[in-house]
C-alpha angles and dihedrals in degrees: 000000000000116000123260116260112211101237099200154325132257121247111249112359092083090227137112124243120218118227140158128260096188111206095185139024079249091066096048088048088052087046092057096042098057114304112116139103132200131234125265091223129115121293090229118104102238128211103285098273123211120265107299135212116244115241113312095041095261124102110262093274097132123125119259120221095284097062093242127130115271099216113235094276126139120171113196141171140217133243089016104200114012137163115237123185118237109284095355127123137268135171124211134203125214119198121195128182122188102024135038128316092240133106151159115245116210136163110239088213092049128226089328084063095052129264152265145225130220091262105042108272102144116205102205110223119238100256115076117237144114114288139183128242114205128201113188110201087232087206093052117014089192090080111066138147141191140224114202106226110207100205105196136183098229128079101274113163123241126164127215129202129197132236099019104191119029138176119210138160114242113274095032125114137222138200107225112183122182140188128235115208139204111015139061097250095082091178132125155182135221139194140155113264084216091042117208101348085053084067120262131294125199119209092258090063102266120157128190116186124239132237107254114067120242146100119296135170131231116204131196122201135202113236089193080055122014087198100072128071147127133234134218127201125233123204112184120186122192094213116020124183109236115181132178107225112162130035123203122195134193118224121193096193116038080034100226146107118243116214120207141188118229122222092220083204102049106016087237117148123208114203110234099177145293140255132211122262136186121265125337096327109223106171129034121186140166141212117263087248099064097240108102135042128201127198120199095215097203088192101061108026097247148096122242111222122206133176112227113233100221093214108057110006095246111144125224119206115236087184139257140303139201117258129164131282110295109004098201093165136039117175123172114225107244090253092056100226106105131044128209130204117191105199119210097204102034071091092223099009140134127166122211114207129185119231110230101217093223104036107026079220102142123219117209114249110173145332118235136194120242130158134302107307102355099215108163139029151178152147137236117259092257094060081242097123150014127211134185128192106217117207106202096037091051091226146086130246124227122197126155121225138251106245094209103024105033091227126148133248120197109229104169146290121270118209116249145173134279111307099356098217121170125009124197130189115225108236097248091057099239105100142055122199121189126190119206131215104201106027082043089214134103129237118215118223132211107202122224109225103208104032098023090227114148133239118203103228093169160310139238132195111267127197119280105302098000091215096174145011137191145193117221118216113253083056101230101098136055125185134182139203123224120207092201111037090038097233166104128262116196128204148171133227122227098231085213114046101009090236108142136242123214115238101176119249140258124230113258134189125289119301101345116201111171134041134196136186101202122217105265090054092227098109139025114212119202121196109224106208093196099032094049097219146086124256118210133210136179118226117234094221083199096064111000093244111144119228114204112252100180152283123266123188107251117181126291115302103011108210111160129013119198126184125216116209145184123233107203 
């Protein structure tokens, strides 16, 4: 076996770290079987440091055994060598120079030695011991390195971010949320490696993008122990490419979900198939990332869980949870860890779920009281707060979110109109919109930034039974779909105050009952309950106006539409 080369050193501790250059698949099966050492640095988490040199001061340039060239390569891990307490958290940073950022986490040991997640978030495992951290160069599995994990008994304290690598397009914000361990001071401090020129981070965690692409660093402190911190990674992109690619739609009546293919450049959807769902399905939604899917069956007082196939949109059931009577609402948090059901005939009533990131099967957390006949529900674009429109009550419910738990905090009750009906967030966080059933008109919302409490800065007429209503991203524009006039209202948003204008409104299918602004802001998708289609429309990013694109046949009963999209 070749020798093993150092590949850096760690700013600021003044000691070596020990990696791995592979030179054979038979080194890398020796690695993972056992082979592997950890560093002898701090087990502190540093500042992020530049690029370094590998032992010796040169780029790993040498010759192996063999006399041929190394290419300039270095795999490395942070913190090298820390304590974590038994079952605690800890995140982990690779570095990799000469190839691409990208690698595969593993555990030497194996499950009985904890776990860890695609980005680097380690779960220590109940019994103490010395463990190994491996990072795996995805672009080349011959480079490789290791981080030794000391799991110990006593309180020791570790801090976990998540998530801990995140792509975003400049402008755009993200709810980071981290854990303090081992000791009874959870707080915590945050800051911007890069600082203001890395984008801007608020004390909750809240992180908005700047507007020069790159790659920042966003870095959490312990305020129990300074030393210890974790890292995320940034990765902010001027002009992403963002295409919807898959549409899901809920059906009461043939009790399914429909799956469908999007043409990016038409709208158009192409209808691949169903699955079965529970009772009378009335509301369909997906994570932000585009990999699980959840149905609120109204019927039988549950949510349908699937899996997405990234390849070719098809859906693939993980079974079923309770919920409470009527789930009429299911929204997905921006950071896609934690679900929400607002259920109509609880008659107060909405469940908070946790996502599990493998499997998309939710766990109950906690019920939470709301308004008469809670029928509608989301939350603004930084996971901050949660709000739900409740039909019989005439109001709507605030409550800001726990960042680590996902539980609910009742702030108060706005005023609304007759038969509040659907609420919707503004991308940018500033502004609520309601639509109302019965009074056929929308409220207009200023958000409060700090408390989340709502300010009623308007209201406009709607169609007959304004039944939904959607932003769409770019924030300029809001539209509404009326279940008795069988149309769309449009409107604009007055970048300044939030007050709406009115733009007119376009027919629609029969009875629609659900709209949706997908991803990429190009179309807008509405769900026809007696029709039993979806109607498209392309979105006029001049003005905001939808032009029909077409109708496509969904299920029976088609109640809710969701689009699943790729950012690239």
């Amino acid at each position: 076996m070749p020798a093993l080369k150092a590949i850096g050193s760690l700013e600021g501790t003044g000691k070596k770290k020990s990696g791995f250059a592979f030179f054979g698949l038979f080194v890398m099966i020796f690695l993972l079987s056992g082979c592997g050492s950890g560093g002898g640095g701090s087990s502190a988490v540093p500042d992020v440091p530049a690029p370094v040199e590998p032992a010796g001061g040169q780029p790993d340039s040498g010759s192996d055994t063999g006399g041929h060239t190394v290419s300039p390569v270095a795999v490395r891990i942070f913190p090298e060598d820390p304590a974590v307490s038994a079952g605690n958290k800890q995140t982990f940073k690779a570095e990799v120079t000469g190839l691409s950022p990208d690698v595969t986490w593993g555990v030497q040991e194996g499950a009985a030695a904890g776990s860890i997640t695609a980005d680097g978030t380690y779960t220590a495992p109940v019994i103490p011991g010395t463990y190994h951290i491996i990072a795996i160069s995805r672009e080349d599995p011959t480079h490789a390195a290791t981080a030794e994990v000391t799991v110990v008994s006593a309180p020791v304290v570790s801090v976990a971010i998540e998530p801990a690598v995140v792509s975003l397009s400049s402008g755009k914000n993200q709810r980071f949320t981290a854990t303090v361990s081992g000791t009874a001071d959870p707080s915590m401090t945050w800051r911007i490696l890069e600082g203001e020129g890395g984008g801007l981070i608020q004390p909750d965690g809240a992180y908005t993008a700047p507007a020069t692409a790159g790659t920042y660093h966003v870095i959490v402190t312990s305020q129990a122990d300074p030393a210890r911190n974790a890292v995320a990674t940034v990765k902010i992109s001027t002009e992403p490419v963002i295409t919807p690619r898959f549409a899901y739609v809920a059906n009461s009546i043939s009790n399914d979900v429909t799956m469908h293919t999007i043409d990016p450049a038409t709208g158009a959807l192409t209808k691949i198939g169903s699955i079965a769902a529970g009772k009378e399905p009335y509301t369909v939604t997906v994570d932000p990332q585009g990999r699980f899917v959840y149905a609120g069956n109204f019927g039988s007082n549950n949510i349908s869980m699937y899996v997405i196939d990234q390849t070719t949109g098809n859906l693939t059931s993980t079974g079923m949870v309770e919920t409470g009577i009527g789930p009429y609402s299911l929204t997905v948090d921006p950071s896609g860890r934690f679900a929400y059901a607002a259920n109509e005939n609880s008659p107060t009533d909405v469940w908070v779920y946790r996502i599990d990131q493998v499997t998309g099967v939710l766990t109950f957390v906690e019920t939470v009281s709301a308004g008469i006949c809670p029928i509608s529900m989301t939350i603004d674009p930084l996971g901050r707060f949660a709000y739900v429109a409740n039909t019989c009550s005439n109001d709507v419910s605030t409550y800001a979110i726990q960042s680590d738990t996902g539980r609910l905090i009742l702030v108060g009750q706005a005023a609304a109109g007759g038969g509040a009906n659907s609420v919707t967030v503004d991308p940018s966080g500033r502004f609520a919109y309601v639509s109302h059933y019965n009074s056929n008109d929308v409220w207009a919302y200023r958000i409060d930034q700090t408390t989340g409490t709502l300010t009623k800065v308007g209201s406009l007429p709607a169609g007959r039974q304004a039944f939904s209503i959607t932003t769409e991203p770019s924030g300029r524009y809001v539209y509404v779909a009326n279940s008795a006039s069988n149309n769309i209202w449009m409107y604009r948003i007055d970048q300044t105050t939030g007050a709406l204008v009115s733009l007119g409104s376009v027919p629609e299918g029969a009875g629609p009952r659900s709209i949706t602004a997908e991803p990429s802001g190009q179309f807008v998708y509405v769900a026809n309950l007696n029709s039993n289609d979806v109607s498209a429309y392309r979105i006029d990013p001049s003005n905001g106006i939808l032009t029909p694109a077409g109708r496509f046949p969904a299920g029976t009963q088609t109640r809710s539409v969701k689009v699943a999209s790729k950012v690239q």
